[in-house]
N, CA, C and O atoms as CSV, one atom per row, in Angstrom:
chain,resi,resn,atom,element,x,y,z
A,1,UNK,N,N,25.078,21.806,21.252
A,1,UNK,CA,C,26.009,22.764,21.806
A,1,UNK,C,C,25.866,22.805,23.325
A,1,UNK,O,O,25.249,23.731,23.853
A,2,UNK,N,N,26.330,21.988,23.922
A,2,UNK,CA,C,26.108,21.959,25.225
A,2,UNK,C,C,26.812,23.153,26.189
A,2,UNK,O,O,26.428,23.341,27.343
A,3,UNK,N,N,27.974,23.990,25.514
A,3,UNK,CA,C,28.528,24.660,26.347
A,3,UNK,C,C,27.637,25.752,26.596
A,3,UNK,O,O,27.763,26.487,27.576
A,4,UNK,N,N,26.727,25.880,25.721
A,4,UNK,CA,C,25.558,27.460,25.597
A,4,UNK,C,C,24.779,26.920,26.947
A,4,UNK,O,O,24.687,27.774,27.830
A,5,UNK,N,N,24.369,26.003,27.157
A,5,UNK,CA,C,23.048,25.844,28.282
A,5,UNK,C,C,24.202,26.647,29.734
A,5,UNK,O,O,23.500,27.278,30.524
A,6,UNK,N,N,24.987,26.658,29.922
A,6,UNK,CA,C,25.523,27.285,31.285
A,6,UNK,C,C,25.004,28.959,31.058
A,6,UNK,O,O,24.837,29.649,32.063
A,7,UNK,N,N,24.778,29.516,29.743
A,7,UNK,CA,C,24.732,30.611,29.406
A,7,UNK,C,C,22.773,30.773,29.327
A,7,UNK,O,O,22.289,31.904,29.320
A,8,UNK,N,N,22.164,29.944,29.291
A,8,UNK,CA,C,20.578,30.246,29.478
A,8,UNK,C,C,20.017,30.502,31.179
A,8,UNK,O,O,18.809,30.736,31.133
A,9,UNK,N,N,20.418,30.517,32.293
A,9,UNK,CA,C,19.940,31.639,33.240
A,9,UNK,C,C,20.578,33.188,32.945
A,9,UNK,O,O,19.914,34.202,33.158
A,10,UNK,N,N,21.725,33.210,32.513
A,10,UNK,CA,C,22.127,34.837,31.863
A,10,UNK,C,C,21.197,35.171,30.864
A,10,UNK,O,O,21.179,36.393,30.720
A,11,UNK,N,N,20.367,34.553,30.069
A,11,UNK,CA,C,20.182,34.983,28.517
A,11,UNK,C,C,18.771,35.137,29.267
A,11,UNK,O,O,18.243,36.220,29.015
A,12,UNK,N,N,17.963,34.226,30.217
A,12,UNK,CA,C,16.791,34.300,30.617
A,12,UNK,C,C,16.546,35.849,31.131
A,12,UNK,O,O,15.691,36.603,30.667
A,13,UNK,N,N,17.617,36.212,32.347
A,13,UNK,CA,C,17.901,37.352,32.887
A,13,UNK,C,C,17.536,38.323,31.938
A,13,UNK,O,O,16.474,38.946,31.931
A,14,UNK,N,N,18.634,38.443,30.990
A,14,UNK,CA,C,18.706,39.843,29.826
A,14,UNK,C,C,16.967,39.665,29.340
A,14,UNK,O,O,16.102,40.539,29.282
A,15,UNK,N,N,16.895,38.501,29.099
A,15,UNK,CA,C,14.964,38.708,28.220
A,15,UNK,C,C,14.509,39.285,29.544
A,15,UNK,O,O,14.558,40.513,29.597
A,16,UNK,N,N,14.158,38.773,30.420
A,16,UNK,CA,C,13.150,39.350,31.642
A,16,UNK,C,C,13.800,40.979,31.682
A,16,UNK,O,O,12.958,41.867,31.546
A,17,UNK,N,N,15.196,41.392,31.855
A,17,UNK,CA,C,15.168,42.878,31.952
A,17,UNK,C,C,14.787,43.706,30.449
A,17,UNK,O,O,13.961,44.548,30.097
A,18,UNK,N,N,15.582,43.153,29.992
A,18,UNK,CA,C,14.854,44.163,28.572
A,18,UNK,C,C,13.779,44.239,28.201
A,18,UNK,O,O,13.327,45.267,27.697
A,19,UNK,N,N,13.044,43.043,28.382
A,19,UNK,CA,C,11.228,42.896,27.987
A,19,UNK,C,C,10.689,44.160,29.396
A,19,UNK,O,O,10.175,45.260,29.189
A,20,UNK,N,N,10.958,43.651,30.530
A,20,UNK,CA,C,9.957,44.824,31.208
A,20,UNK,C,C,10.467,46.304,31.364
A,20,UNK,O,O,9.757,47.123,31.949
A,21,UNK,N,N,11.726,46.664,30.831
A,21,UNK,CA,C,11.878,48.059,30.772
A,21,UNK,C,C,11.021,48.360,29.317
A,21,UNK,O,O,10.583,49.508,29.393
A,22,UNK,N,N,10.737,47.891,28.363
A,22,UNK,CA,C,10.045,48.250,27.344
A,22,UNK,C,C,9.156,48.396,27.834
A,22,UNK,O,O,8.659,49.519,27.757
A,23,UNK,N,N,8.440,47.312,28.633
A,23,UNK,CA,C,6.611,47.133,28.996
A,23,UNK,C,C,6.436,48.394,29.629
A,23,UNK,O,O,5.513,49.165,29.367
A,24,UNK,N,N,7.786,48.697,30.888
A,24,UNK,CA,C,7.537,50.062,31.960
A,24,UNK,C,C,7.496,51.147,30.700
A,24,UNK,O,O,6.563,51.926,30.900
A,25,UNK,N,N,7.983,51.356,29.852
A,25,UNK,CA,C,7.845,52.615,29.135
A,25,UNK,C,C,6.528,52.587,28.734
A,25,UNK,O,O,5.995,53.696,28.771
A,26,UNK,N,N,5.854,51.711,28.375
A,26,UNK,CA,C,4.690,51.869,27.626
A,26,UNK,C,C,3.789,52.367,28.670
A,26,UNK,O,O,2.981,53.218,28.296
A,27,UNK,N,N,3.755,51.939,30.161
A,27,UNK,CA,C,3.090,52.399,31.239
A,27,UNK,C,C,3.370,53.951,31.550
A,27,UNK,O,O,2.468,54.752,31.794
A,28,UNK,N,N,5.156,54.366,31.498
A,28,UNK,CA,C,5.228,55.515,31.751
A,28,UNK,C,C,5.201,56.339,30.639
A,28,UNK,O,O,5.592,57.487,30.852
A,29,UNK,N,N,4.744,55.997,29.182
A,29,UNK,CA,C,4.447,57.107,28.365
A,29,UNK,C,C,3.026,57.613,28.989
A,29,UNK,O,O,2.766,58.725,29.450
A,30,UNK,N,N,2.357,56.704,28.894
A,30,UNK,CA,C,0.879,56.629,29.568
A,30,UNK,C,C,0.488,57.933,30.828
A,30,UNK,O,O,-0.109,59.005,30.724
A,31,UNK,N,N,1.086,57.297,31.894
A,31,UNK,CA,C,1.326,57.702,33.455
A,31,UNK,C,C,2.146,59.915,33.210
A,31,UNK,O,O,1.701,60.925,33.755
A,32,UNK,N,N,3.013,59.829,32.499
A,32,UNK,CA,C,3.424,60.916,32.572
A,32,UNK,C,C,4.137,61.370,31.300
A,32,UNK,O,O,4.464,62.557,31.300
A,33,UNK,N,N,4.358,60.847,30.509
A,33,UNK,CA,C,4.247,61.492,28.918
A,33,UNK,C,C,5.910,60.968,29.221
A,33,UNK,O,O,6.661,61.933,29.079
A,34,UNK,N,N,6.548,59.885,29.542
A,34,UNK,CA,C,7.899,60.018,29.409
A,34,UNK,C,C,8.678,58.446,28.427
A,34,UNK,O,O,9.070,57.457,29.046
A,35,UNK,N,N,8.726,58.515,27.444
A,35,UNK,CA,C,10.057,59.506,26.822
A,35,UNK,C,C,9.336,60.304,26.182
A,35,UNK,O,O,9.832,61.412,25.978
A,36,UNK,N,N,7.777,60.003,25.584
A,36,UNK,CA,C,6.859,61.452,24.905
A,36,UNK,C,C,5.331,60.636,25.386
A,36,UNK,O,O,5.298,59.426,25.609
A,37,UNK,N,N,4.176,61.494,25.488
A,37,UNK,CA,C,3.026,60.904,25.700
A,37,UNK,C,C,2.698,59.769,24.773
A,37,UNK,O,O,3.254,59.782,23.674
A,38,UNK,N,N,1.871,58.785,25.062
A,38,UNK,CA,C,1.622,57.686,24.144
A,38,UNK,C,C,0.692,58.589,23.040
A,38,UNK,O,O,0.101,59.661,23.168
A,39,UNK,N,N,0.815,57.809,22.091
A,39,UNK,CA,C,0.164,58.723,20.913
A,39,UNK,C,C,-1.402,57.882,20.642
A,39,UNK,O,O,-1.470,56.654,20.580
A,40,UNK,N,N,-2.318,58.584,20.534
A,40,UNK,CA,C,-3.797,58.161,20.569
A,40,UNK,C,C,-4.124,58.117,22.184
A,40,UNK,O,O,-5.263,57.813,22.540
A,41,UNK,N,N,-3.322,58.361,22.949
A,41,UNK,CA,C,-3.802,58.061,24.543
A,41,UNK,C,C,-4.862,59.133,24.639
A,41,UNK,O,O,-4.856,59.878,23.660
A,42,UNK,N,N,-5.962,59.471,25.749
A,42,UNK,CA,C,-6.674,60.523,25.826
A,42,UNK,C,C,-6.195,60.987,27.090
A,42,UNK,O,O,-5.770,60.269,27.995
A,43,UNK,N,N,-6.290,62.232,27.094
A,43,UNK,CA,C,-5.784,62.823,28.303
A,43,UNK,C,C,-6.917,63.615,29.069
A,43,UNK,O,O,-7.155,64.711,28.561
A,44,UNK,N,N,-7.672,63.289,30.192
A,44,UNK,CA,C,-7.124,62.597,31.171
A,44,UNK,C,C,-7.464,60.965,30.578
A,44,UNK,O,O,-8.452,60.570,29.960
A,45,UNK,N,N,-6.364,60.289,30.982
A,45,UNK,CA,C,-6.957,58.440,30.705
A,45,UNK,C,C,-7.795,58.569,32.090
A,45,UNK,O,O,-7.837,59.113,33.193
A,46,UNK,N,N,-8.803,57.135,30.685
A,46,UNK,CA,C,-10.014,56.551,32.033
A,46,UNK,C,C,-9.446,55.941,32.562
A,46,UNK,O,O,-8.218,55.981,32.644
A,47,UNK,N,N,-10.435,54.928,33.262
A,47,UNK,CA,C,-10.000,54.544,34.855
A,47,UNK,C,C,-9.267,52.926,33.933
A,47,UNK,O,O,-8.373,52.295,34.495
A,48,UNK,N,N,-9.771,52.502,32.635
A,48,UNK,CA,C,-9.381,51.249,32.298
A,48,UNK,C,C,-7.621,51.360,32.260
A,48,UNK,O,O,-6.767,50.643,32.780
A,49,UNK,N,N,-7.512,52.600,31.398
A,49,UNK,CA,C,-6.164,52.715,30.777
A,49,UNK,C,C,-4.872,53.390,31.680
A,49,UNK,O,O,-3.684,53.453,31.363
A,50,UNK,N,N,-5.619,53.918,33.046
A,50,UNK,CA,C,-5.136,54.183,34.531
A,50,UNK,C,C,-4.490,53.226,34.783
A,50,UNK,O,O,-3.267,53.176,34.922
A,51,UNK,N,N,-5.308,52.321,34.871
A,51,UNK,CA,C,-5.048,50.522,35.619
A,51,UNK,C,C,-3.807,50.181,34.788
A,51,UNK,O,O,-2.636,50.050,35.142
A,52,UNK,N,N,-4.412,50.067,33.533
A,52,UNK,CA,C,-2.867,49.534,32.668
A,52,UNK,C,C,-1.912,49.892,32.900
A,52,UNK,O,O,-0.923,49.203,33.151
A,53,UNK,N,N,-2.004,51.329,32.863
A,53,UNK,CA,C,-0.657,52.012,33.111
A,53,UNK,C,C,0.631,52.028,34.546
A,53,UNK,O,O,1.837,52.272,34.561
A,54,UNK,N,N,-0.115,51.738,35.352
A,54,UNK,CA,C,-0.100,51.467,36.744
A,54,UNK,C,C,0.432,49.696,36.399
A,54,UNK,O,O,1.300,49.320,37.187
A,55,UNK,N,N,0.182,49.084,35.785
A,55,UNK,CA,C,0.289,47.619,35.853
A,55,UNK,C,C,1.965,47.128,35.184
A,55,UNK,O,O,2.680,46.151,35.405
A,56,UNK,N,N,2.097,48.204,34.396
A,56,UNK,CA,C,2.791,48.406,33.269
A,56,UNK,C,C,3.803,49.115,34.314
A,56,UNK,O,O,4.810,48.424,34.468
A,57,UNK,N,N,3.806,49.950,34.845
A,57,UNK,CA,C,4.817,50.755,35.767
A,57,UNK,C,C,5.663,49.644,36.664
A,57,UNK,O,O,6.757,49.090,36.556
A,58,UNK,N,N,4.325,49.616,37.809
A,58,UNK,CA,C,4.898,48.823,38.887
A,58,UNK,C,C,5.076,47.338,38.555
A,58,UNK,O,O,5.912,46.830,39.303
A,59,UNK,N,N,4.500,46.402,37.582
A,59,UNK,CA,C,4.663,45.583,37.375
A,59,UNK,C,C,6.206,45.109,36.156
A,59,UNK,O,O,6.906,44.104,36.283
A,60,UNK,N,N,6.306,45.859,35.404
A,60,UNK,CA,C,7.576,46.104,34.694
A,60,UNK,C,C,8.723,46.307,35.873
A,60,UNK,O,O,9.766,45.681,35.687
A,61,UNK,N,N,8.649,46.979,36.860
A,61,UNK,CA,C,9.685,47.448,37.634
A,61,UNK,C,C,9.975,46.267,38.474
A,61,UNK,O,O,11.003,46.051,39.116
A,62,UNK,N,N,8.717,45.399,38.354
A,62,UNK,CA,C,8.881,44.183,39.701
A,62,UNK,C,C,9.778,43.079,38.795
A,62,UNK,O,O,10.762,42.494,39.249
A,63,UNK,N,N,9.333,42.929,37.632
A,63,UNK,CA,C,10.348,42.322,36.800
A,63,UNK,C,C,11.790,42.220,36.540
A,63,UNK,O,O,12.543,41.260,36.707
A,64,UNK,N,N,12.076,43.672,35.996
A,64,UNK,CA,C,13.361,44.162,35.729
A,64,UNK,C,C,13.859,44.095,36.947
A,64,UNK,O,O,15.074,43.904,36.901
A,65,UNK,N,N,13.290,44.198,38.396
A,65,UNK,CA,C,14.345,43.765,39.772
A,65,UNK,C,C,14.385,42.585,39.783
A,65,UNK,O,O,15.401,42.199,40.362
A,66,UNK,N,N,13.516,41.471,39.275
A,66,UNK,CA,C,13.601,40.309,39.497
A,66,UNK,C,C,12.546,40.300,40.859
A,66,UNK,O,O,12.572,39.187,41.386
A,67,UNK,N,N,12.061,40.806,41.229
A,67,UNK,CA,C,11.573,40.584,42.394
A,67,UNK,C,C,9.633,40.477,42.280
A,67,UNK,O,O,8.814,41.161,41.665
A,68,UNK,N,N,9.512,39.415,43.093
A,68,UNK,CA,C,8.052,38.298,42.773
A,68,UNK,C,C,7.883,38.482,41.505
A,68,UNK,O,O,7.019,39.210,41.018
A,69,UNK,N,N,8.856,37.708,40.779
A,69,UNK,CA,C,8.979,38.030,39.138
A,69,UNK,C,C,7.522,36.823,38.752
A,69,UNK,O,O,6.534,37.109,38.075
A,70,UNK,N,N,7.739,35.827,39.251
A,70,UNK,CA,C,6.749,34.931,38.694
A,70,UNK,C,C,5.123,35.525,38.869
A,70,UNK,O,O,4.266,35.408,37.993
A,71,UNK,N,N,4.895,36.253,40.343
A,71,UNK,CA,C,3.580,36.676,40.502
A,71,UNK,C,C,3.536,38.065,39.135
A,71,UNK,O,O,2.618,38.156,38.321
A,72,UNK,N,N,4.487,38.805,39.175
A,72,UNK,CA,C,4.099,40.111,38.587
A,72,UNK,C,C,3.914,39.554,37.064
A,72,UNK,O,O,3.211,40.091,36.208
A,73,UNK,N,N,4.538,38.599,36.933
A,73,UNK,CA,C,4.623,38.203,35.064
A,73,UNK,C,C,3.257,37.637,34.697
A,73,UNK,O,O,2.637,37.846,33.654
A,74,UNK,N,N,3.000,37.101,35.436
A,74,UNK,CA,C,1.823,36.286,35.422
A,74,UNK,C,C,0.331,37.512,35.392
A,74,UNK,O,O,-0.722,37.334,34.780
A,75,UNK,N,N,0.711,38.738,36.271
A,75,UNK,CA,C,-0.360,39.766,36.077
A,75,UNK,C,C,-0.617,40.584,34.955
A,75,UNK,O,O,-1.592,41.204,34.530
A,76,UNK,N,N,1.138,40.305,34.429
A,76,UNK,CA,C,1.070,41.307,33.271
A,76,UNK,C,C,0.934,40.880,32.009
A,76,UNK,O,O,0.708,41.695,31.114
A,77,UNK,N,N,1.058,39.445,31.736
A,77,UNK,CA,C,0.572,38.476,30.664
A,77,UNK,C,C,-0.646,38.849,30.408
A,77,UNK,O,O,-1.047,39.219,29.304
A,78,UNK,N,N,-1.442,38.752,31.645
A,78,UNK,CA,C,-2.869,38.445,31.516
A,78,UNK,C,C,-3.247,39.715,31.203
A,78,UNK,O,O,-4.285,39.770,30.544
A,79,UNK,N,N,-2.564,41.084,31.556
A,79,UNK,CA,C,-3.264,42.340,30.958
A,79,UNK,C,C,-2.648,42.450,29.632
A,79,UNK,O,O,-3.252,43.144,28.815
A,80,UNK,N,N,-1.898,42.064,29.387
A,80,UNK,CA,C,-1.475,41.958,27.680
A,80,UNK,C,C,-2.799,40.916,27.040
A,80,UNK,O,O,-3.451,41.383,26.106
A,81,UNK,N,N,-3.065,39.883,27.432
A,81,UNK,CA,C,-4.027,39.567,26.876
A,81,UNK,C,C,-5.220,40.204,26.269
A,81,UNK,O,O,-5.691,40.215,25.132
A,82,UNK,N,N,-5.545,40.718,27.374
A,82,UNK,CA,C,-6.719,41.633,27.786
A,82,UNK,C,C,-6.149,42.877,26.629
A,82,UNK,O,O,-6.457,42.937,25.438
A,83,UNK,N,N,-5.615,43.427,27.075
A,83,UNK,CA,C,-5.354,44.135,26.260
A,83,UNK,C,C,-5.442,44.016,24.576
A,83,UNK,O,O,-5.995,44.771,23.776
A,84,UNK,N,N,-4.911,43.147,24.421
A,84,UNK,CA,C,-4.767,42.127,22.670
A,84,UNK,C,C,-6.094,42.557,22.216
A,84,UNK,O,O,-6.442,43.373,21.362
A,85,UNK,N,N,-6.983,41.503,23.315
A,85,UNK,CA,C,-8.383,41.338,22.645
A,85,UNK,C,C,-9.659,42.651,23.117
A,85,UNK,O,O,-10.859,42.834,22.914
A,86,UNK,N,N,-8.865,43.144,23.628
A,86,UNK,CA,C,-9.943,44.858,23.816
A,86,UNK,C,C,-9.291,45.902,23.028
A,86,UNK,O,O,-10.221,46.586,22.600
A,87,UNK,N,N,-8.279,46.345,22.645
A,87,UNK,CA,C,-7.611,46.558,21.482
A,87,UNK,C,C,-7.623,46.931,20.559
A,87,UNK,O,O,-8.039,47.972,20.050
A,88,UNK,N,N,-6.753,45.385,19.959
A,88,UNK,CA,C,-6.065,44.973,18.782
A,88,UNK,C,C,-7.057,44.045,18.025
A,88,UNK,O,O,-7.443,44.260,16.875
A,89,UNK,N,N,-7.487,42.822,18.919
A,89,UNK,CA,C,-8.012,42.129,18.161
A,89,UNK,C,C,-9.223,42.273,17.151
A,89,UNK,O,O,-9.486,41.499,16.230
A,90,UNK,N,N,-9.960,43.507,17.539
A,90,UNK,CA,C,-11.355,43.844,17.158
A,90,UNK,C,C,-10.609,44.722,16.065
A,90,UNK,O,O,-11.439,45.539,15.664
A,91,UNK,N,N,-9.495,44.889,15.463
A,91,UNK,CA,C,-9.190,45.925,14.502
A,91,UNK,C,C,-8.684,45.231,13.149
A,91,UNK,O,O,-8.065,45.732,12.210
A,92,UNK,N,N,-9.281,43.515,13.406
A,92,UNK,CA,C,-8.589,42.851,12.160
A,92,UNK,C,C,-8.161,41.501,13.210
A,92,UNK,O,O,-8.042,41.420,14.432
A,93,UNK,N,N,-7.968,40.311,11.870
A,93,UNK,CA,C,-7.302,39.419,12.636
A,93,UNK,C,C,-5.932,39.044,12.554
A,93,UNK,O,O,-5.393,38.290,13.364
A,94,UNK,N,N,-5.269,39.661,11.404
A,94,UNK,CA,C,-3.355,39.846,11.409
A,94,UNK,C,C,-2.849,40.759,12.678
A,94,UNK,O,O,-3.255,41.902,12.890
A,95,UNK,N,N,-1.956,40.102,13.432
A,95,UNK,CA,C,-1.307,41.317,14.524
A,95,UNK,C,C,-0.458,42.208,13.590
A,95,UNK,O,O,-0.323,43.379,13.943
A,96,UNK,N,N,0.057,41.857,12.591
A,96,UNK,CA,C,0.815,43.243,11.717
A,96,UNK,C,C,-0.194,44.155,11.122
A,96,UNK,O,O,0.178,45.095,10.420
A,97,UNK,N,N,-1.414,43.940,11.354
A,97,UNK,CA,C,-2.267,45.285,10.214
A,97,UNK,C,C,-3.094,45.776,11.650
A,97,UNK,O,O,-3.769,46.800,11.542
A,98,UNK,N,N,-3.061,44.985,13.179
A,98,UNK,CA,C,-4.042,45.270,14.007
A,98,UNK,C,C,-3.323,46.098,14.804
A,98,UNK,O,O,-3.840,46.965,15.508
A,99,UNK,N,N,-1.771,45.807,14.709
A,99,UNK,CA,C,-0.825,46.776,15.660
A,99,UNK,C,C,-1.242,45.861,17.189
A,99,UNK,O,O,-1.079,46.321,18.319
A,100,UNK,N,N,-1.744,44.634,16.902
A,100,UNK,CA,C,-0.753,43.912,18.559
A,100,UNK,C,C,0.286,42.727,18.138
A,100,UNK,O,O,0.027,41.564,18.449
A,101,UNK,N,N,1.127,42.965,17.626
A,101,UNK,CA,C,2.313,42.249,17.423
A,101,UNK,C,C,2.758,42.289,19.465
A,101,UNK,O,O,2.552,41.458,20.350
A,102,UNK,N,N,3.459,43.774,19.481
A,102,UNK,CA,C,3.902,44.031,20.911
A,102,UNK,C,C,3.009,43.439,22.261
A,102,UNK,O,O,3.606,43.024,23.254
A,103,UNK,N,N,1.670,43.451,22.183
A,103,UNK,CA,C,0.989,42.861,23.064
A,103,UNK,C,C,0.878,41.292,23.159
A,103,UNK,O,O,0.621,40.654,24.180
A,104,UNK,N,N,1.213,40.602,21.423
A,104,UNK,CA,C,1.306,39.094,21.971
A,104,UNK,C,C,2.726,39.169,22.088
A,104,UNK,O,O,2.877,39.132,20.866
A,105,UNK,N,N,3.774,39.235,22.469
A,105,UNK,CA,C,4.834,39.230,22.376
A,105,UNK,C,C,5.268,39.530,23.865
A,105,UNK,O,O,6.117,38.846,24.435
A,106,UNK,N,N,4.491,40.831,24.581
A,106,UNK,CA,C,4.668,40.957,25.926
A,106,UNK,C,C,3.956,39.853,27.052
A,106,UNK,O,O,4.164,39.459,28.200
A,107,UNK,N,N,2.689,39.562,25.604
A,107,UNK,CA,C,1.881,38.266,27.028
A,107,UNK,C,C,2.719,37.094,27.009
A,107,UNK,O,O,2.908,36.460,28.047
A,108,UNK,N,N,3.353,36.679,25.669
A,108,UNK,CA,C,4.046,35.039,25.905
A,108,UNK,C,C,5.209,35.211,26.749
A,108,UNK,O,O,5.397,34.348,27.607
A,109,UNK,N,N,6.076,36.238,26.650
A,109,UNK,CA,C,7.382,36.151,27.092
A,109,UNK,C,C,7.052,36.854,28.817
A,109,UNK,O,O,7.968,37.316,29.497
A,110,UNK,N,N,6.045,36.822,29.146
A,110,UNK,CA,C,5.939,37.504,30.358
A,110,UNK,C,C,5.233,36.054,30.837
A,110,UNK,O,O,5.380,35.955,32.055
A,111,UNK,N,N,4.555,34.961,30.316
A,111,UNK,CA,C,3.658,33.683,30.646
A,111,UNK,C,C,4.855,33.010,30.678
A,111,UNK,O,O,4.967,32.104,31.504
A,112,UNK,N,N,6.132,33.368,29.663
A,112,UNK,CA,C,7.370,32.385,29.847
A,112,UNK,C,C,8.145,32.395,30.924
A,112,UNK,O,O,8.765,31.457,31.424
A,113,UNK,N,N,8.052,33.906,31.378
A,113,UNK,CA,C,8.775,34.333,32.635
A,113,UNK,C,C,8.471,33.720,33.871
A,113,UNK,O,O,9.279,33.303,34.700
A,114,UNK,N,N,6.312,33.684,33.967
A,114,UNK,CA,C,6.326,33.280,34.904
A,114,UNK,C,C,6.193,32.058,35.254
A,114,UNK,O,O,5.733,31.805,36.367
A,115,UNK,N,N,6.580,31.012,34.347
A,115,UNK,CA,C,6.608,29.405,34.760
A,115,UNK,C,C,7.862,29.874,35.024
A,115,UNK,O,O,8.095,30.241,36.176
A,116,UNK,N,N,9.114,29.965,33.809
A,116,UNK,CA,C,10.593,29.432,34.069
A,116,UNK,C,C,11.543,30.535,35.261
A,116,UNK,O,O,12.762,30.452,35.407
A,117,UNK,N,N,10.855,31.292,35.836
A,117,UNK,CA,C,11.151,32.392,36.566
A,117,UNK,C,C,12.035,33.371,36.449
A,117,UNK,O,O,11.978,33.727,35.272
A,118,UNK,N,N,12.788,33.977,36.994
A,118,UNK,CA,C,13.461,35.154,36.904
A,118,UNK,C,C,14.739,34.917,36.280
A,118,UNK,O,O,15.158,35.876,35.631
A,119,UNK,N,N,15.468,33.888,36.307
A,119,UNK,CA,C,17.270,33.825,35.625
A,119,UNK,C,C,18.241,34.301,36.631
A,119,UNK,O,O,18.249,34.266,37.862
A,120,UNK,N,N,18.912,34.676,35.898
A,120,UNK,CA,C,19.935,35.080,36.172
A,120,UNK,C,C,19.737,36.636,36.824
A,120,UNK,O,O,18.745,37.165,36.324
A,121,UNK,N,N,20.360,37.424,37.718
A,121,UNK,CA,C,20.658,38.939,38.180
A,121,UNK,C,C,19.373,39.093,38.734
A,121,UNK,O,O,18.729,40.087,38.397
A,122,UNK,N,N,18.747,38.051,39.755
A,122,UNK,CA,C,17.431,38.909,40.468
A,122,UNK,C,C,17.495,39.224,41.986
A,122,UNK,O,O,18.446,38.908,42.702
A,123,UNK,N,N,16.518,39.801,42.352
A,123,UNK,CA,C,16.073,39.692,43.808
A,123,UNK,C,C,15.247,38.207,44.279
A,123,UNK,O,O,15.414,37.504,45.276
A,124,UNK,N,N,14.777,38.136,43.701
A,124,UNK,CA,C,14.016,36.513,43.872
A,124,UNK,C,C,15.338,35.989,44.434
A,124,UNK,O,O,15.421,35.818,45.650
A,125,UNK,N,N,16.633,35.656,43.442
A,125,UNK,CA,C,17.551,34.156,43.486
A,125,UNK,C,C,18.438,35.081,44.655
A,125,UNK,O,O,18.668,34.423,45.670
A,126,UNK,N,N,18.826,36.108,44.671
A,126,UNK,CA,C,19.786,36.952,46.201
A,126,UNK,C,C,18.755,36.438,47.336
A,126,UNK,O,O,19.161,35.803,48.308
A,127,UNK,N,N,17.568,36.715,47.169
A,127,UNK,CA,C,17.041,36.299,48.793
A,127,UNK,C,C,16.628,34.928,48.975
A,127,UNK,O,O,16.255,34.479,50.059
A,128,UNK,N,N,16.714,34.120,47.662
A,128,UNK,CA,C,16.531,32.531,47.917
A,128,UNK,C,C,17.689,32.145,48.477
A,128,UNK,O,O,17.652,31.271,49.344
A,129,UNK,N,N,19.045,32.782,48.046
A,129,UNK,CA,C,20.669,32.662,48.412
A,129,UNK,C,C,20.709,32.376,49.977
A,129,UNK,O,O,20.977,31.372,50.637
A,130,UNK,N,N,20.300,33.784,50.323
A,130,UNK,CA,C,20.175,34.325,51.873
A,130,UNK,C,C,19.519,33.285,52.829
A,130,UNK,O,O,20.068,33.105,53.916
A,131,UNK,N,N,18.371,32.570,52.515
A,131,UNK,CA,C,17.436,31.924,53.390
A,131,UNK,C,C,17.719,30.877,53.316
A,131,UNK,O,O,17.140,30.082,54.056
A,132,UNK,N,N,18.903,30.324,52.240
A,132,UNK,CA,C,19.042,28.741,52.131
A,132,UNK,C,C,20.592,28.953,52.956
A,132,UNK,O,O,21.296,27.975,53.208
């Protein structure tokens, strides 16, 4: 189907925005209880689950603009990792009974982001526009 490949920097786009407005929620349930506090979070979070949350905020937001999409994807893979295996992984080795389905799912497609880069609708490709 060759006419679809004109349509994979749009389709790349939509994955990179929809994946990091999910990731930002998970930071801002965390950060300020919004759309409701994360459930099992402790309140006050330590300094580990601070960091996440913070990573998850500003790093989701750097995404969804498209902007240093490859550096921020690449930070937030690696705390999904981290995350997985401090976690999830120690709770079983199925991600459906350990509950990190969402964490490998945010590290690949955020490791996919940051080789094949941002797509379609970013700040990255407007200011590559500008300088070329």
């Amino acid at each position: 189907m060759p006419n679809l490949a004109v349509w994979a920097p749009r389709a790349l786009g939509l994955l990179r925005i929809v994946a990091a407005l999910l990731f930002m929620e998970h930071g801002l349930m965390k950060l300020v209880g919004f759309p409701a506090p994360q459930p099992g979070a402790p309140d006050p979070l330590p300094p580990l689950l601070m960091a996440a949350a913070v990573i998850e905020v500003v790093g989701g937001g750097l995404i969804a603009l498209g902007l240093f999409t490859r550096i921020a994807a690449f930070v937030c893979s690696g705390q999904m990792a981290v995350a997985y295996f401090m976690a999830h992984g120690s709770q079983g080795f199925w991600p459906a009974l350990n509950g990190g389905e969402a964490a490998i799912l945010f590290c690949f497609i955020f490791l996919y982001l940051a080789c094949a880069g941002p797509g379609a609708w970013s700040l990255d490709g407007a200011v590559r526009k500008r300088t070329d």
